[in-house]
C-alpha positions in Angstrom: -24.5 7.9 21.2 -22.3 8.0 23.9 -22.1 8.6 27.9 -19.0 10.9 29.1 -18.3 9.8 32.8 -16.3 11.5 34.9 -13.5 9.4 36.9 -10.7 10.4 38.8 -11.5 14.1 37.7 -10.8 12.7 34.0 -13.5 12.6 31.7 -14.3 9.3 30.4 -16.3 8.0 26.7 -18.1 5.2 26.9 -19.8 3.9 23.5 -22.3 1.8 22.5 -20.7 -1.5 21.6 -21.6 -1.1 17.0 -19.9 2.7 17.7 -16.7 1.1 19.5 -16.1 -1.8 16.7 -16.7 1.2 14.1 -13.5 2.9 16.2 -11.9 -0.3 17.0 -11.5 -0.9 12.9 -10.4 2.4 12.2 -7.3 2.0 14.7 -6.7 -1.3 13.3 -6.8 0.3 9.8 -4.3 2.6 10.9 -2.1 -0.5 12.4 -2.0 -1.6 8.8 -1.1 0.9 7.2 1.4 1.9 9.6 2.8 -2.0 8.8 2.2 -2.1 5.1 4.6 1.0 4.8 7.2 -0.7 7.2 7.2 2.1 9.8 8.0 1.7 13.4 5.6 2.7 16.5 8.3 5.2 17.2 8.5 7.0 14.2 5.1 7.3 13.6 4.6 8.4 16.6 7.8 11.1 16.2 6.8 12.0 12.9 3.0 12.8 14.3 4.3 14.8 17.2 2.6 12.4 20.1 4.2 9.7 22.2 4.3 5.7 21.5 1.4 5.3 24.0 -0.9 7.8 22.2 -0.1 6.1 19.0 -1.0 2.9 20.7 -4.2 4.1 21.8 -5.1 5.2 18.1 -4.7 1.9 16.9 -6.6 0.3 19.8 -9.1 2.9 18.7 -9.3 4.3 22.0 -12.6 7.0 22.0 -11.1 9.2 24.3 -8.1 10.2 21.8 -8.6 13.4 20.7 -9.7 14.4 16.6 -6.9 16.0 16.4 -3.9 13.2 17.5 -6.2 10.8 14.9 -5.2 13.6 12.1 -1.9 13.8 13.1 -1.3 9.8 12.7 -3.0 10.1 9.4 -1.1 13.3 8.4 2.6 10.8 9.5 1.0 8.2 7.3 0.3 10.3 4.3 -3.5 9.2 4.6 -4.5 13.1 5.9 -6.6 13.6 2.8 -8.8 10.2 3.6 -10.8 12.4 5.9 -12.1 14.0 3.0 -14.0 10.4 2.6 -15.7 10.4 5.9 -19.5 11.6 4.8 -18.7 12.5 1.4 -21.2 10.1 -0.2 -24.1 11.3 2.1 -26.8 9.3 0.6 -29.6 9.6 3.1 -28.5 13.1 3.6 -29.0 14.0 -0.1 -32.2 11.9 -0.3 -33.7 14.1 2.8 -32.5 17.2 1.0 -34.1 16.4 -2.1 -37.8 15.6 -0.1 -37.6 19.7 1.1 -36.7 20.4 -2.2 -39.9 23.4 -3.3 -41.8 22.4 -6.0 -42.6 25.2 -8.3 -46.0 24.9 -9.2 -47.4 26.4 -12.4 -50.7 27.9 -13.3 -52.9 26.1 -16.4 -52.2 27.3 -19.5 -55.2 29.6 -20.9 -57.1 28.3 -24.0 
């Protein structure tokens, strides 16, 4: 859940505080990978097409960065595909599915 507020004619995303640690570790994530690979703030940032500030903002895991610029850091990383991890495992999902499952029901067998 989430409350969009609007302030200085900019819309703003506030979060619940478990939703903003969630994003919080996924920009910090980011920040390490950007560091384990030894790349700069600048060429991350040049490679991803954004500025420095927007890449700052990622890996502050700012909620008001769009999708997209979060794709684009990933893509500049090489971790694009990782997305591909995000619900992929839906175990409550499946679970749910499999309880509306129909059950076939068959008739007696005949003597």
């Amino acid at each position: 859940m989430f409350i969009l507020i609007d302030v200085m004619g900019r819309n703003s995303v506030i979060l619940l505080p478990k939703q903003q640690k969630l994003l919080s570790a996924l920009g910090e994530n980011i920040k390490l990978a950007r560091l384990r690979r030894g790349f700069s703030a600048e060429l991350v940032a040049e490679r991803a097409g954004i500025s420095r500030a927007s890449l700052w903002s990622v890996e502050k895991g700012s909620p008001s960065v769009a999708m997209g610029i979060y794709v684009s850091v990933l893509n500049a990383l090489n971790l694009e595909n990782d997305l591909l991890k995000v619900a992929a495992d839906d175990e409550l999902g499946r679970k749910l599915q499999d309880l509306n499952l129909p059950v076939r029901m068959r008739s007696p067998k005949s003597k």
